[in-house]
C-alpha positions as CSV (number, residue, x, y, z in Angstrom):
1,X,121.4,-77.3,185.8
2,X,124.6,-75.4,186.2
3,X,126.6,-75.6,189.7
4,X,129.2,-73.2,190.7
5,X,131.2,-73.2,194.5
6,X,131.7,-69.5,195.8
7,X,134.1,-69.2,198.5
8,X,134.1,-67.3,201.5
9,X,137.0,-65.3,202.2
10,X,136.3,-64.1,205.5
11,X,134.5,-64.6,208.1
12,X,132.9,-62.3,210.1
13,X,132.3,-64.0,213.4
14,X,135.6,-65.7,213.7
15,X,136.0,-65.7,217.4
16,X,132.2,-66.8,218.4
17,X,132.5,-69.1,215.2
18,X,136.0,-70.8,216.8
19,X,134.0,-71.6,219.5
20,X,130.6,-72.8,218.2
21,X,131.0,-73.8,214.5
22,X,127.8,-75.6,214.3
23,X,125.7,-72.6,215.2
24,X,127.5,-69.8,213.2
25,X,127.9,-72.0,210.5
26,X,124.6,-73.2,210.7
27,X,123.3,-69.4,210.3
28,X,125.1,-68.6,207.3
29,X,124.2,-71.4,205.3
30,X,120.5,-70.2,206.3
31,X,121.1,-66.4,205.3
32,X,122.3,-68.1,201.9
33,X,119.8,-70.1,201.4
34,X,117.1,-67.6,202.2
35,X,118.8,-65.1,199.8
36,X,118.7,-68.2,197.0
37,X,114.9,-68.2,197.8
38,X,114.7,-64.6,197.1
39,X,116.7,-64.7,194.2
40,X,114.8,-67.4,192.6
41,X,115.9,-70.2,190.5
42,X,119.0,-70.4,193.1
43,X,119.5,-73.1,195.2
44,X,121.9,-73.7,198.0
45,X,123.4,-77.2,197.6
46,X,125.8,-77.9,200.3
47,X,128.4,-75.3,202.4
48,X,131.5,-77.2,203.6
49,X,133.2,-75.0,206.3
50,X,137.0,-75.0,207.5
51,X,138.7,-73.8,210.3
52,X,136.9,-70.4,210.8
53,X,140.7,-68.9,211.3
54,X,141.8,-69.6,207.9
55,X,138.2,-69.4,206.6
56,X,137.7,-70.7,203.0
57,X,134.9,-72.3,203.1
58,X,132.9,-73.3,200.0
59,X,129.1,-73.1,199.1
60,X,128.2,-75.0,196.4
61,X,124.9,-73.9,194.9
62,X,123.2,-74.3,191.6
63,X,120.6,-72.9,189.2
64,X,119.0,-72.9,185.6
65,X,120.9,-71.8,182.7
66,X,118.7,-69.4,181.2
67,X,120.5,-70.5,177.8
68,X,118.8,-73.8,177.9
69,X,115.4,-72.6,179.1
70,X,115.0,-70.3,176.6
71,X,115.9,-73.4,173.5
72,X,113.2,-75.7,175.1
């Protein structure tokens, strides 16, 4: 299993986000993980979110290394 952290530069709902974390937060760790589901393979391991005014926050996720798979 390899883990990588992405993180989020900007975001986009900064003023509703400033007021209700929890909620906007909340919705784009579920528009990741629904893209991981997509995807396949992916899968959304944590998101740790900051002040939405300097934004930053991380999403850790993780997934198969198709290197590995393929030696087994």
């Amino acid at each position: 299993m390899v883990t990588a952290s992405l993180t989020l530069r900007r975001c986009p709902f900064v003023d509703v986000a400033s007021l209700d974390p929890a909620t906007v937060c909340g919705l784009h760790l579920g528009l990741a993980e629904g893209m991981a589901e997509q995807i396949g393979g992916l899968t959304v391991d944590h998101l740790t979110h900051t002040d939405p005014r300097s934004a930053g926050c991380h999403l850790q996720v993780s997934f198969e290394d198709d290197n590995k798979r393929s030696e087994q």
